[in-house]
N, C-alpha and C positions, 0 to 999 in steps of 0.2 A: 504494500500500500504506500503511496507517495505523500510524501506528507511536506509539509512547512515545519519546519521544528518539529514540535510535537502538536501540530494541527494539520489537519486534512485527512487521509485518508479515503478506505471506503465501508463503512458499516451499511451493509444491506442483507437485504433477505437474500439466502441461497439460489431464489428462482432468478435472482437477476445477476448472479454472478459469471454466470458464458455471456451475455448481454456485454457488460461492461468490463468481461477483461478481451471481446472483440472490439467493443469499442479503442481501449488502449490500443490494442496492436493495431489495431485498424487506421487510427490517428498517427501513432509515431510513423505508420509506411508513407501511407499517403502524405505527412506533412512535411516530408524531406523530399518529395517527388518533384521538382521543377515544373513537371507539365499542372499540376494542382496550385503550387504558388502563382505562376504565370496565369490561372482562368483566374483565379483567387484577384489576385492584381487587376486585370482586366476587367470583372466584376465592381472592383474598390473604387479604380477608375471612371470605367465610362457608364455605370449605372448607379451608384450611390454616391459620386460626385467628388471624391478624392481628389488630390488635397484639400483640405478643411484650409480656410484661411485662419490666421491669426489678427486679431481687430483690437488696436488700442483706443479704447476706451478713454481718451479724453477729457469728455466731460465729467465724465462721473469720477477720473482722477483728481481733477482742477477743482472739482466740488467735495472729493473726500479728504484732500491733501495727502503729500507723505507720498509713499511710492506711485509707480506707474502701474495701471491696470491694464490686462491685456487678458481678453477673452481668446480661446481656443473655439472657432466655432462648429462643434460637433449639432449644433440645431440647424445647419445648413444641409448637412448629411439628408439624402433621400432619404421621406418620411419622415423627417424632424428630429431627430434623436440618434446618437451613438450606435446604437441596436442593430443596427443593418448592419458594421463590421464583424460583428459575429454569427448575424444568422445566414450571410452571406458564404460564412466559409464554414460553419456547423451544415448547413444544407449542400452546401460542394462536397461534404464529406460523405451526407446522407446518402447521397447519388451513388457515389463511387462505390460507397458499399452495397449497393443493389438495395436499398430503404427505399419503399414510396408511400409509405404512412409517416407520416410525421404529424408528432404531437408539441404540444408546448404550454406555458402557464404564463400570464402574464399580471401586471399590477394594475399599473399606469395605463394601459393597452400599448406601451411603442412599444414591445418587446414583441406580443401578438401583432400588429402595424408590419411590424419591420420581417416576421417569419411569415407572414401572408403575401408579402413583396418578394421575398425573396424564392418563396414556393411558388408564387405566379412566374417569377420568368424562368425558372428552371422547370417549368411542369411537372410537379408536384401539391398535393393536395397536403392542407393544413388543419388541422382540430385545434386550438386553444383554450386551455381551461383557464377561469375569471371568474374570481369572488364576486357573488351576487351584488355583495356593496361598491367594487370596484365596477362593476357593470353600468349604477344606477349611476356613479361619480364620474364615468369616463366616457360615456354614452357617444359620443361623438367617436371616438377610438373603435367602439362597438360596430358601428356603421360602417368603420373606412375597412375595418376587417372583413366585413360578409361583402363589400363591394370587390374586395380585392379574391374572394372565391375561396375566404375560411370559414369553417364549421368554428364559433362559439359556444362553447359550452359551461354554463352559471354553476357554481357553485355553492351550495346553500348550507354546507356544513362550516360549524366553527365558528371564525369572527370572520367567516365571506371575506375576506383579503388572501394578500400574495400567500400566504403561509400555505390555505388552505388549497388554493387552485395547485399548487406545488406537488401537497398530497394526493390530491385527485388525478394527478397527472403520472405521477411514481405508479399508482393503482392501475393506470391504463396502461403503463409500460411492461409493471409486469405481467399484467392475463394475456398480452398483446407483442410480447417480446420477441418474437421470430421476424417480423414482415415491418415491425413499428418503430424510428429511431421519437427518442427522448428529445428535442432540440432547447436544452436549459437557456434560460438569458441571462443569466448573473455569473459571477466567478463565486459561484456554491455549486453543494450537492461531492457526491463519492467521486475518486481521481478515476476519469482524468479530467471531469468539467470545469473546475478551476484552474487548472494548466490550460485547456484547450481555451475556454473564454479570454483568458488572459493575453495568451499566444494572438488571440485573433482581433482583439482591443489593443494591443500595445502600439499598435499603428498611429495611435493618439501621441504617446508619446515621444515614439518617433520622429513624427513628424515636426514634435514641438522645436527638439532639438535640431533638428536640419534648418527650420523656419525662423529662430534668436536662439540658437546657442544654449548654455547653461542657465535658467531662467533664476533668479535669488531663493524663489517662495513659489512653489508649486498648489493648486489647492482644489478639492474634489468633492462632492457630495459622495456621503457614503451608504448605500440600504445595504443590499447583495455585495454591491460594490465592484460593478463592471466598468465603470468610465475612470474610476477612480486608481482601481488596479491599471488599467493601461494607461495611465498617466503617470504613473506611479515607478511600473516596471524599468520603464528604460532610462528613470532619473535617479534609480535606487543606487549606485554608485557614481553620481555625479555631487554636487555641494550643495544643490539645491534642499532648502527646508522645505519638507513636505507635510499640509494640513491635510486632514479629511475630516469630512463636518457632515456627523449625521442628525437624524432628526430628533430636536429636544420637545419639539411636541409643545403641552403646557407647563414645560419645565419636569427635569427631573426627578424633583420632591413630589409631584403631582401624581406622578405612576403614568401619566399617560403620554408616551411618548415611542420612539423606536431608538435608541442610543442604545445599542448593545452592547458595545466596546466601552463605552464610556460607563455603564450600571450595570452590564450581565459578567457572568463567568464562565466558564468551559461547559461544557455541554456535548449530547449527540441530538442534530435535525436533521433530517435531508440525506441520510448516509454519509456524513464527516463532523469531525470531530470539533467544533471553532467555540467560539464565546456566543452565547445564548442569553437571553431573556427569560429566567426560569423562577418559579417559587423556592421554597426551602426544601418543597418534596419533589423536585424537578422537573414540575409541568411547567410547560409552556405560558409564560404569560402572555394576552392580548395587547397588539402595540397600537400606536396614535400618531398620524403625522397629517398636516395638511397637505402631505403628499402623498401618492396612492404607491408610488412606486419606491418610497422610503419605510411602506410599512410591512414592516419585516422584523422579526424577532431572532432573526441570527445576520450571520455577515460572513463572507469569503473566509476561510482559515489562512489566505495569505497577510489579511489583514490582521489576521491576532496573533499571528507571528511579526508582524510587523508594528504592530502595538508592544508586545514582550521587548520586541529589542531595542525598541526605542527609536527605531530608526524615521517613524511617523508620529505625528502630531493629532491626537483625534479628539475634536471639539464639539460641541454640539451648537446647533441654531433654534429657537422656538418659532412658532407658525408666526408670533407678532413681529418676530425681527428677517422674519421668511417674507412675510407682507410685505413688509418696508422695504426688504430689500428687492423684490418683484416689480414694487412701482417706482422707485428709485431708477431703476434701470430701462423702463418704460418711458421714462419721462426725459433721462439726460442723453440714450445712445439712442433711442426710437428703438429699441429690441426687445419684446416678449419673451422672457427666458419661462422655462418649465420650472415646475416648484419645488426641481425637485433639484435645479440647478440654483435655483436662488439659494437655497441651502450654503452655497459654496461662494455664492457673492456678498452674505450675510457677511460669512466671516473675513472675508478682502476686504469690506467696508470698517469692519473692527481693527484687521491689521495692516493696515496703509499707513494711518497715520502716522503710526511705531514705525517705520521705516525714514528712509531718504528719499528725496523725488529720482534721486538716480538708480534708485532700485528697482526693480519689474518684480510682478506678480504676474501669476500665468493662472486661468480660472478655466477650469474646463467645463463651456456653456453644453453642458449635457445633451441638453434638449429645448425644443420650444414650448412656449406656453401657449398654444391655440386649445389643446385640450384643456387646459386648465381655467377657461374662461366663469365656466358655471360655479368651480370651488373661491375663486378669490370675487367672485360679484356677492355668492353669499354670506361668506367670512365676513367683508363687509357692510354687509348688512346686520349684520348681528353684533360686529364688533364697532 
């Protein structure tokens, strides 16, 4: 079992153990295969729009003072969100291995978005499972998915979020394991989904580094932690300080929130081993974020190896400073971030001013916020 230190791994039921140790072999062959890198590329390219530009931010630096702000624009990516770098090449794999069911679970819906796109143009059909309450919250995601030719399917166990569609999906993989590939969207779940997701996000930060260099202050919203990990990866022996800022919710005395790393402990979810959100008898607690795609009660096992070693910075944002920082960025660059991105401009806005104006921050704009329109019209309404 592959692990981060002493996180990751694969804890699963035995029916799913040929499944995913074909999986492994099946990934290491193909992903050293040049002719797979090269569609892979050409897919990154000339259908989800690669390279992402980087956009200095300006106003909102001149307005925050203290460092330079500089978005990463991963909400220009086909379909609005990061997402499509890995269902792009999670679904190039599916192929190769003779898969033409593909399943998947989403939050936010840009994970299901983005494996609906990517299963349309490789002709492959889609199933998505989605928490009934993420359904009623993301209702617009809901639509772009059955237009693009996926089966939805609601979830009504649990607290109807990412947790549960997760479970439902494990469930469908394995009565359905011969003919069905798993297509995960986070850097979770038994190895090698966090190796492969990571592998196929890191493009993010790749690209960071070809496009300014070694950036001072790197900084990521964290749920699962897929945008975050590939931003993460290719600066992790570079000098840059790296933030990742999950969801504080209404703070975390409140209980209601998704900050794993920052209030859980070790744990088994999902088949690996990482830092959880659990009682004192090791259930599961339900999590809270005004982002659908932040709420999550565990987190990548790269990340809590990267929490132990200190080598990452993990903070939290609450929904009021998630607001502020939404319309803030609405107002000074003209750009819609997703809320699940503002999370990660919350805390650029905290740490700029501690800086120099000759320092850069680099913020990786996750995703857009057009689906987020109906949660921040009612938040303020209420708030």
């Amino acid at each position: 079992m592959s692990k981060f230190g002493d996180f990751g791994g694969a804890y699963i039921p035995e029916t799913l153990v040929p499944a995913v140790e074909e999986l492994q072999q099946e990934y290491a062959r193909f992903s050293q295969e040049s002719s797979f890198r090269s569609e892979l590329e050409s897919y990154l390219k000339d259908y989800a729009g690669r390279y992402t530009p980087i956009y200095h931010a300006k106003n909102l630096s001149k307005r925050i003072g203290g460092a330079q702000i500089h978005l990463k624009r991963e909400d220009l990516c086909h379909g609005g969100a990061h997402k499509i770098n890995n269902t792009l090449g999670q679904a190039l794999l599916a192929k190769r291995m003779g898969k033409r069911r593909i399943i998947a679970e989403t939050g936010a819906g840009q994970h299901g978005v983005a494996t609906a796109m990517a299963c349309a143009a490789l002709g492959m059909k889609a199933e998505v499972y989605m928490g009934s309450k993420d359904v009623e919250r993301q209702r617009l995601n809901v639509y772009r998915m059955k237009l693009l030719g996926a089966d939805v399917i609601p979830v009504k166990a649990g607290s109807r979020t990412l947790k549960d569609a997760i479970n439902d999906a494990i469930r469908d993989w394995i009565t359905n394991v011969n003919d069905t590939y798993y297509l995960l969207g986070s850097a979770v779940g038994p190895h090698p989904y966090p190796t492969m997701v990571r592998d196929f996000q890191s493009v993010i930060g790749e690209e960071i580094l070809e496009q300014m260099g070694v950036p001072d202050v790197a900084i990521a919203c964290v749920g699962g932690g897929s945008n975050a990990i590939g931003t993460f990866h290719p600066l992790y022996n570079k000098s840059t300080k790296l933030i990742g800022v999950e969801a504080g919710g209404s703070g975390l005395d409140s209980g209601l929130h998704s900050a794993t790393l920052s209030a859980g402990r070790p744990g088994i979810l999902h088949g690996m081993l990482s830092y959880l959100l659990q009682d004192d008898t090791g259930q599961v607690l339900e999590t809270h974020s005004i982002s659908a795609g932040l709420d999550y009660p565990g987190v990548g096992p790269e990340h809590s190896y990267y929490k132990d070693s200190g080598r990452v910075t993990y903070s939290v944002a609450t929904d009021s400073e998630v607001a502020d920082a939404f319309t803030t960025l609405c107002k000074t660059e003209g750009i819609i971030p997703a809320l699940e991105s503002a999370h990660a401009l919350a805390e650029a806005i905290k740490v700029a001013p501690t800086m120099k104006a000759s320092e850069d921050i680099i913020v990786t704009l996750s995703g857009r916020g057009d689906k987020d329109m109906d949660i921040i019209r009612r938040y303020y309404e209420q708030n």
